[in-house]
DRENMARGU-204706 format. One record per residue: x, y, z of N, C-alpha, C, O in turn; residue in one letter; residue number from 0. Coordinates in Angstrom, 2 decimals, decimal comma. Atoms other than C-alpha are relative to their C-alpha. Layout:
<recs>
X;Y;Z;X;Y;Z;X;Y;Z;X;Y;Z;A;NUM
...
</recs>
This chain:
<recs>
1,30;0,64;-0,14;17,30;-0,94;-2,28;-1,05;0,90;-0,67;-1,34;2,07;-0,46;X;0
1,18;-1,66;0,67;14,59;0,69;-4,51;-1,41;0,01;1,01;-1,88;-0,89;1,70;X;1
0,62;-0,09;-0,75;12,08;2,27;-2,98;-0,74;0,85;-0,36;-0,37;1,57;-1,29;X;2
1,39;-1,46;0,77;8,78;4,77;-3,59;-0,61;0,44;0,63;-0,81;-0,10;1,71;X;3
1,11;-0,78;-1,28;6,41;7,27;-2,03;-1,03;0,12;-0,70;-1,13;0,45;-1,88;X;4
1,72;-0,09;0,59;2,87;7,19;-2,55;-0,94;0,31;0,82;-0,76;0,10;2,02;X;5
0,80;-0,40;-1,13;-0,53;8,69;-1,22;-0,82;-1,48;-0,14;-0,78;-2,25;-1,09;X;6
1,02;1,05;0,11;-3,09;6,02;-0,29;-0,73;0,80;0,34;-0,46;1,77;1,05;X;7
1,25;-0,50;-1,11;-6,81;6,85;0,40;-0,97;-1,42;-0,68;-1,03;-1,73;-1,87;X;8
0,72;1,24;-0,51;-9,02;3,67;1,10;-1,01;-0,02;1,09;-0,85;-0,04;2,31;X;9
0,68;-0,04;-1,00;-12,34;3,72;2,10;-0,36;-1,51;0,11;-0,21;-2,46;-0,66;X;10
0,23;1,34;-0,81;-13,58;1,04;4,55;-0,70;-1,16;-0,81;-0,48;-2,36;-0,63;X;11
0,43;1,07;0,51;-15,79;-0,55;2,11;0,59;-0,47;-1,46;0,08;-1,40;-2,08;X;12
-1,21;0,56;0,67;-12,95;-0,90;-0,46;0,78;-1,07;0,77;1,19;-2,03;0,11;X;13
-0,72;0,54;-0,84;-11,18;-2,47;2,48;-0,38;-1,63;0,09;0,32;-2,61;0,34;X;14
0,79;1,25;-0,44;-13,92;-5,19;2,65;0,24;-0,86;-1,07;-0,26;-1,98;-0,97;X;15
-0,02;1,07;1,74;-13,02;-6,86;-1,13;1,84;-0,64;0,67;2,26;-1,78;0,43;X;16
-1,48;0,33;-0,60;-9,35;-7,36;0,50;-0,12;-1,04;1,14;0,79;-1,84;1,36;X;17
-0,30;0,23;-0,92;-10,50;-8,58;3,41;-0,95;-1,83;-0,61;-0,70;-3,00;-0,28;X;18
0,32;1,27;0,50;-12,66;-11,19;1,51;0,55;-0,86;-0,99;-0,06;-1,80;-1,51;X;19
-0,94;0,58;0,58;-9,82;-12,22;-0,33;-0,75;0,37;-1,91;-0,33;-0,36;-2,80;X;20
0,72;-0,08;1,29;-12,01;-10,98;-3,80;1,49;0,88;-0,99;1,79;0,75;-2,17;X;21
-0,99;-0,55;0,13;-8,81;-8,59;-3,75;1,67;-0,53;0,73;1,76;-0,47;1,95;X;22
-1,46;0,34;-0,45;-4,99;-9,74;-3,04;0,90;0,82;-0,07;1,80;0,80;0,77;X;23
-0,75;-0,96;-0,06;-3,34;-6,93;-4,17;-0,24;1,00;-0,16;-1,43;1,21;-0,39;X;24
0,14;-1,53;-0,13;-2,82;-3,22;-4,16;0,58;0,72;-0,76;1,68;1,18;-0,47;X;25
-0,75;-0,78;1,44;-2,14;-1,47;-7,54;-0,21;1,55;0,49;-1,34;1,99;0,71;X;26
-0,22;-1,48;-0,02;-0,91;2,36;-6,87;1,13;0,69;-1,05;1,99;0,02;-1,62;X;27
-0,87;-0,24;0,80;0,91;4,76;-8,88;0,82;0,67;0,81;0,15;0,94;1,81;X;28
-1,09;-0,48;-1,06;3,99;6,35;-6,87;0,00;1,05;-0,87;-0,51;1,11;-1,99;X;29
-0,20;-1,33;0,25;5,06;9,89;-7,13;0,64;-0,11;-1,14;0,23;0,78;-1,88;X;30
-0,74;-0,11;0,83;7,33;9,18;-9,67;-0,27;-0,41;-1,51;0,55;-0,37;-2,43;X;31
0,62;0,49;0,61;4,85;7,80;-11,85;-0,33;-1,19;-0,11;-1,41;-1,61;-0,51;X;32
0,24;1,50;0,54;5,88;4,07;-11,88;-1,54;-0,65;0,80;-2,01;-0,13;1,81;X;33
0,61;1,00;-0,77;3,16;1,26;-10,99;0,24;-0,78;0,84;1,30;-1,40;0,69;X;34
-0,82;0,93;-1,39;3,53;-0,70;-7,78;-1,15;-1,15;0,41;-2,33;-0,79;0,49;X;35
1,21;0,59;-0,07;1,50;-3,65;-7,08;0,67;-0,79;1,49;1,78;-1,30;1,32;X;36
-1,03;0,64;-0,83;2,46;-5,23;-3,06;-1,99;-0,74;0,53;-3,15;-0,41;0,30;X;37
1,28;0,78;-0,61;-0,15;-7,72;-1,22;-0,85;0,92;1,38;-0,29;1,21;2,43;X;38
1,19;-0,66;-0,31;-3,19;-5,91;0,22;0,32;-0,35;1,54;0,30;0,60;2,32;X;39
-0,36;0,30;-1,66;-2,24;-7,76;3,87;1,26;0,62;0,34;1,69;0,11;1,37;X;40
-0,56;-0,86;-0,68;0,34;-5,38;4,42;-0,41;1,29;0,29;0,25;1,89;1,15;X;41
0,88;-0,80;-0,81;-1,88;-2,73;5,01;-0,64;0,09;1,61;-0,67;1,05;2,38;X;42
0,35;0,28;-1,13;-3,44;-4,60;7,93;0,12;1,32;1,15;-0,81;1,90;1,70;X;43
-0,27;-1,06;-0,84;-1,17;-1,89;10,10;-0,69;1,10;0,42;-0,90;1,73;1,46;X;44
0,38;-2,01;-0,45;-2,70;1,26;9,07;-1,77;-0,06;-0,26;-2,37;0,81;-0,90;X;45
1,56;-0,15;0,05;-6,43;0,59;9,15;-0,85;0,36;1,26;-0,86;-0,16;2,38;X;46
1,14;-0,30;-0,97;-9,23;2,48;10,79;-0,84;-0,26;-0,29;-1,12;-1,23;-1,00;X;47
1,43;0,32;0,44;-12,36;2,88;10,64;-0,49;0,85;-0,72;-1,65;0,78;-1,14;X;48
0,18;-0,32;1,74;-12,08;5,15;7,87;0,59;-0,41;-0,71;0,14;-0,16;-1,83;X;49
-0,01;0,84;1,53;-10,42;3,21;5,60;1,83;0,09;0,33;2,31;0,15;1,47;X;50
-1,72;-0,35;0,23;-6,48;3,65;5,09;0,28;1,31;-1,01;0,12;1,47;-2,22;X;51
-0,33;-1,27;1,42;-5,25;7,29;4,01;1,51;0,17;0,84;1,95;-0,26;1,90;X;52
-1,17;-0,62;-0,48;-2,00;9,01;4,12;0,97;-0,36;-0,90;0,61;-0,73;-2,02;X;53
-0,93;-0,28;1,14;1,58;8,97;2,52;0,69;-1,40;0,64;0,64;-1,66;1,84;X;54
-0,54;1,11;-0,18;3,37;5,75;2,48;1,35;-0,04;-0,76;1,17;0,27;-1,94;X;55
-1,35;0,44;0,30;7,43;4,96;1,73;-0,01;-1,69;-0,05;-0,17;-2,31;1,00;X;56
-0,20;1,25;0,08;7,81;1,27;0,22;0,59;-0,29;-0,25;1,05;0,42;-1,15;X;57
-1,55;0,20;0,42;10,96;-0,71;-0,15;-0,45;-1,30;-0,23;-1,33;-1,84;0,44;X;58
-0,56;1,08;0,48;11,66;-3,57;-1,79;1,34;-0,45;0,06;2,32;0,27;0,25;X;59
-1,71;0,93;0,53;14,70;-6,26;-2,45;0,37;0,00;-0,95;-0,46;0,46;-1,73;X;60
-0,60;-0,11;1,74;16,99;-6,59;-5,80;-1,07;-1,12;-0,18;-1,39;-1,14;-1,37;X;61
1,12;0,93;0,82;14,14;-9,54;-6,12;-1,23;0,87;-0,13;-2,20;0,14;-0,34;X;62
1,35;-0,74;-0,38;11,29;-6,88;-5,82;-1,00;-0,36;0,83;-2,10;0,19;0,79;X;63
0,96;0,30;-1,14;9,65;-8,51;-3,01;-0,01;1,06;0,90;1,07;1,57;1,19;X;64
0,32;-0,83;-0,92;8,13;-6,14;-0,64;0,81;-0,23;1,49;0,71;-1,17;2,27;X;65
-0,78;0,51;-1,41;10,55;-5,66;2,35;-0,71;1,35;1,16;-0,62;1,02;2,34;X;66
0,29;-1,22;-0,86;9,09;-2,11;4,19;-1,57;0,31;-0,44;-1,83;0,02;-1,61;X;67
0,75;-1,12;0,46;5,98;-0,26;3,88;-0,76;0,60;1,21;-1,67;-0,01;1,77;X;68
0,12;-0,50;-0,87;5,64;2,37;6,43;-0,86;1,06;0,07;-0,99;1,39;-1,11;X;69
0,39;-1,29;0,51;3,62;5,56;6,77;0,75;1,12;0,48;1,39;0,96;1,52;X;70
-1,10;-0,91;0,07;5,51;8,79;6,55;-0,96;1,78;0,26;-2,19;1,91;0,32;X;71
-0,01;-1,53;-0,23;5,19;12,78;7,10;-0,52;0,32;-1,69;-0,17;-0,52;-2,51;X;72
-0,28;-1,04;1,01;4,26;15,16;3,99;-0,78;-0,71;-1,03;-0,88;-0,24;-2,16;X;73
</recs>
């Protein structure tokens, strides 16, 4: 299953273009360099009220649909 680690940092009023649908998705670059683009409503989880930070592990299917995205250690 492929899969990638990446940092997020997301402040709250970035958060607000997502939440008004102006944004749908979430373009990051993973440690490994590639581009990753997964829908902005799987974030939902890790939001405060500063924004979304921290290190995230994302998995996908052999179709590349988003199957995981968790936050992680390190």
């Amino acid at each position: 299953m492929p899969q990638a680690r990446f940092t997020l940092h997301v402040r709250p009023e970035e958060l607000l273009r997502y939440y008004r649908g102006r944004a749908t998705m979430v373009a990051v670059t993973a440690d490994d360099g590639s581009c990753l683009r997964f829908p902005a409503a799987s974030l939902r989880p890790f939001v405060t009220r500063e924004g979304v930070h921290g290190r995230f592990l994302i998995r996908f299917d052999a179709h590349l649909r988003l199957v995981e995205l968790r936050r992680i250690s390190g």
